[in-house]
C-alpha positions in Angstrom: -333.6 -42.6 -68.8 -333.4 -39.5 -66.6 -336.7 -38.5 -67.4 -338.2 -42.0 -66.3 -336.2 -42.1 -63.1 -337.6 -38.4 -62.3 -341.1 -39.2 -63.2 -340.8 -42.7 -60.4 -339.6 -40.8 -58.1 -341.9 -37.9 -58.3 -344.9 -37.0 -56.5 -346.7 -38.8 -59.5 -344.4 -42.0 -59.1 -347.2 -44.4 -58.2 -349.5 -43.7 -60.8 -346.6 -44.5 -63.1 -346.2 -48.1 -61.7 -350.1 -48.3 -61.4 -350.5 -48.1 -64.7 -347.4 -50.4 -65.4 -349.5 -53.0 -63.3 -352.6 -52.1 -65.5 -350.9 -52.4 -69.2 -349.6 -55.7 -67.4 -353.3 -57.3 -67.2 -353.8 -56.4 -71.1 -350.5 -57.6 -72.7 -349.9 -60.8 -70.0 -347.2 -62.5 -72.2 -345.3 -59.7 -72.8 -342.9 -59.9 -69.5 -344.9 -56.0 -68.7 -345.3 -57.3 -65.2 -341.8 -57.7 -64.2 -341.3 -54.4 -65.4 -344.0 -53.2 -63.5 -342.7 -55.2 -60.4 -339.1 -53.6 -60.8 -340.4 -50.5 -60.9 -342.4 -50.6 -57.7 -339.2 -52.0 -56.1 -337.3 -48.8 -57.3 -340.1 -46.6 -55.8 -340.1 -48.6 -52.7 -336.6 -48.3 -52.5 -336.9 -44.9 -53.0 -339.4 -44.6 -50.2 -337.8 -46.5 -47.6 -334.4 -43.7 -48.6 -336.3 -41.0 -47.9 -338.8 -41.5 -44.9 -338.1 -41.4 -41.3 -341.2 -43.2 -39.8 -339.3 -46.7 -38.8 -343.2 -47.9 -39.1 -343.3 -46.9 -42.6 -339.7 -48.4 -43.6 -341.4 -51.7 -42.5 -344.0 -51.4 -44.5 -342.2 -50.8 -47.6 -339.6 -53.6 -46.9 -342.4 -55.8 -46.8 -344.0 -54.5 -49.6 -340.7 -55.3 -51.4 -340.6 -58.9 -50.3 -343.7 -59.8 -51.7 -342.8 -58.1 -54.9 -339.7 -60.0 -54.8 -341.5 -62.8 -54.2 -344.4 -62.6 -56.9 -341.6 -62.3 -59.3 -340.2 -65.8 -57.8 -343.6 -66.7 -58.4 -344.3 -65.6 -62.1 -340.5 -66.7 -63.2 -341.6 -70.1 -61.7 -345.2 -69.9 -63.9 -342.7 -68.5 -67.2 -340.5 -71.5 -67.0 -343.1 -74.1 -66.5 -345.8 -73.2 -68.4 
């Protein structure tokens, strides 16, 4: 587990959720894509920690609502479909 957390929150941290969001589009069913959304919360998270632009915290915070939301979104599309 300490491995994964230091990979996230490494320079390489996005590529990690990137591909996250890419095995998502191959294996739909497979509940990848909350994954992949949790993890770019963490990193967002993790961004918005450790930057001092007030522009950039913003950015992320939004970033993390509409993650939040498209989770909303795809719980919504699980439990009706």
């Amino acid at each position: 587990m300490r491995k994964i957390k230091e990979l996230i929150f490494s320079e390489n941290g996005m590529k990690a959720v990137n591909t996250l969001f890419f095995l998502a589009m191959f294996f739909y069913s497979s509940g990848l894509l909350f994954v992949a959304y949790i993890v770019w919360i963490c990193y967002l998270v993790f961004c918005i920690r450790n930057t001092e632009s007030r522009g950039s915290k913003v950015v992320y915070s939004v970033f993390v609502g509409l993650a939040v939301v498209m989770i909303g979104v795809s719980l919504y599309g699980l439990i009706q479909g």
